[in-house]
C-alpha positions as CSV (number, residue, x, y, z in Angstrom):
1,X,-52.7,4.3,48.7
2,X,-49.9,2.3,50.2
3,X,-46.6,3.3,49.5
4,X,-44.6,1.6,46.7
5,X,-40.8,1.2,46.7
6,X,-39.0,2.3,43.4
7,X,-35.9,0.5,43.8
8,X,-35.5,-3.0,44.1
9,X,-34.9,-3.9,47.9
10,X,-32.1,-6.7,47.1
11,X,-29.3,-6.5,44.4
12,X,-29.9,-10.4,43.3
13,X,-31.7,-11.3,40.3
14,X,-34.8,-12.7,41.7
15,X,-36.9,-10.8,44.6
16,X,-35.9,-12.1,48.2
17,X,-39.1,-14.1,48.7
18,X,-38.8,-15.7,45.3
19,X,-35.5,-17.7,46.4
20,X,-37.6,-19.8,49.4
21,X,-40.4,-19.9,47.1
22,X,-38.7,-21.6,44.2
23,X,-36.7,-23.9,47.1
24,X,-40.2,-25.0,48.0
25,X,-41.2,-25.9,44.5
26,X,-38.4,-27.7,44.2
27,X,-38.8,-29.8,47.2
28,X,-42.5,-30.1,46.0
29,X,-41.2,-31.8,43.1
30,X,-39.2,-34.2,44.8
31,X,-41.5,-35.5,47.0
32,X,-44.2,-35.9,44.1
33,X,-41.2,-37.9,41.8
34,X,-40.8,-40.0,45.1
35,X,-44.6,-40.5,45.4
36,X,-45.1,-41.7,42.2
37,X,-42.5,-44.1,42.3
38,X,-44.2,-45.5,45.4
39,X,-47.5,-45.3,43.3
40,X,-46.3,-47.5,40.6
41,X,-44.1,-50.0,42.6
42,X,-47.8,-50.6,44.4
43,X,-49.6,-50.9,40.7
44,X,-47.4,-53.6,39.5
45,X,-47.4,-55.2,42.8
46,X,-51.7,-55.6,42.7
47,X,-51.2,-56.1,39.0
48,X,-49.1,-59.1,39.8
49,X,-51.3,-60.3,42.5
50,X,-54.2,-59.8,40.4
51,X,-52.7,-62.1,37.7
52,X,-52.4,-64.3,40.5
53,X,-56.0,-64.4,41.6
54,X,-56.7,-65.0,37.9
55,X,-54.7,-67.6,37.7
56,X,-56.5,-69.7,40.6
57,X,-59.8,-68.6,39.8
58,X,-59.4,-69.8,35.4
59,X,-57.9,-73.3,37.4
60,X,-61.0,-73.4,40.0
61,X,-63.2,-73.1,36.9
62,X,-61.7,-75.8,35.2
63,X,-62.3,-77.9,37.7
64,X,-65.5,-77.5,38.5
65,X,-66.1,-77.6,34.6
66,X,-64.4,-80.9,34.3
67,X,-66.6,-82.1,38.0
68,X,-69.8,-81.2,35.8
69,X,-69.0,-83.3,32.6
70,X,-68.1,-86.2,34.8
71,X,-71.5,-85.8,36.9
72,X,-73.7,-85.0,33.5
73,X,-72.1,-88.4,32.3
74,X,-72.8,-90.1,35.4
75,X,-76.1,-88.8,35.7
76,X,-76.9,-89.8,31.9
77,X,-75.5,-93.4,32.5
78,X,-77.9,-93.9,35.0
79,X,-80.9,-92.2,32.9
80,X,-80.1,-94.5,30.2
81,X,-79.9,-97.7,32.8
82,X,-83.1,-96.5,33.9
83,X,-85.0,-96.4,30.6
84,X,-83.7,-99.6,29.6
85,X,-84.0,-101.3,32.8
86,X,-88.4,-99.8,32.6
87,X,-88.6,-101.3,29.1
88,X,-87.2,-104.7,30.1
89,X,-89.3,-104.9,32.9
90,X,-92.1,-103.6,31.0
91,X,-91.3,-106.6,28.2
92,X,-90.8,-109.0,30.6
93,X,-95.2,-108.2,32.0
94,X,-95.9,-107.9,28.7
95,X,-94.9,-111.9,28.3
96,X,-96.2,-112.7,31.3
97,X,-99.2,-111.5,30.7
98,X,-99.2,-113.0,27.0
99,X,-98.2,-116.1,28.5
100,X,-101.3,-115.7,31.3
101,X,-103.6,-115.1,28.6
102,X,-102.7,-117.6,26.0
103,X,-101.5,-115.2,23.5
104,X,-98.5,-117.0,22.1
């Protein structure tokens, strides 16, 4: 068994090692204060470019929403000029053909 000593080896309040020990604590809490400062300055930084990536992609979306109403609409107008365009035409053989045959 290892001899113990009975008296303290230093007169101070704390043991000798205890001094450096709570010296690196301290400086252990400084640098993880200074760290998290650095954290949350680069949070709101991404937080505010992320508001900004929003931003552009809700105004990209609008636009391509508005691009597709004005091509549905387009694409319906000529749909519509179509149809009636195949029932004129198809009116107009019908009286020719009513004409050829002596219908009216």
């Amino acid at each position: 068994m290892p001899d113990l000593p009975v008296e303290p080896g230093n007169p101070g309040r704390y043991p000798a090692d205890m001094e450096s020990r709570v010296a690196v604590l301290e400086q252990i809490a400084r640098t993880t204060t200074e760290g998290l400062a650095q954290i949350m300055r680069g949070m709101e930084t991404q937080r505010a470019e992320f508001r900004a990536l929003e931003d552009r992609l809700e105004r990209r979306i609008d636009l391509v929403a508005s691009q597709q109403r004005s091509d549905f609409r387009w694409l319906l107008g000529v749909m519509l000029a179509g149809f009636t365009t195949l029932l004129g035409a198809f009116g107009a053989m019908l009286g020719v053909m009513a004409h050829g045959f002596h219908w009216l």
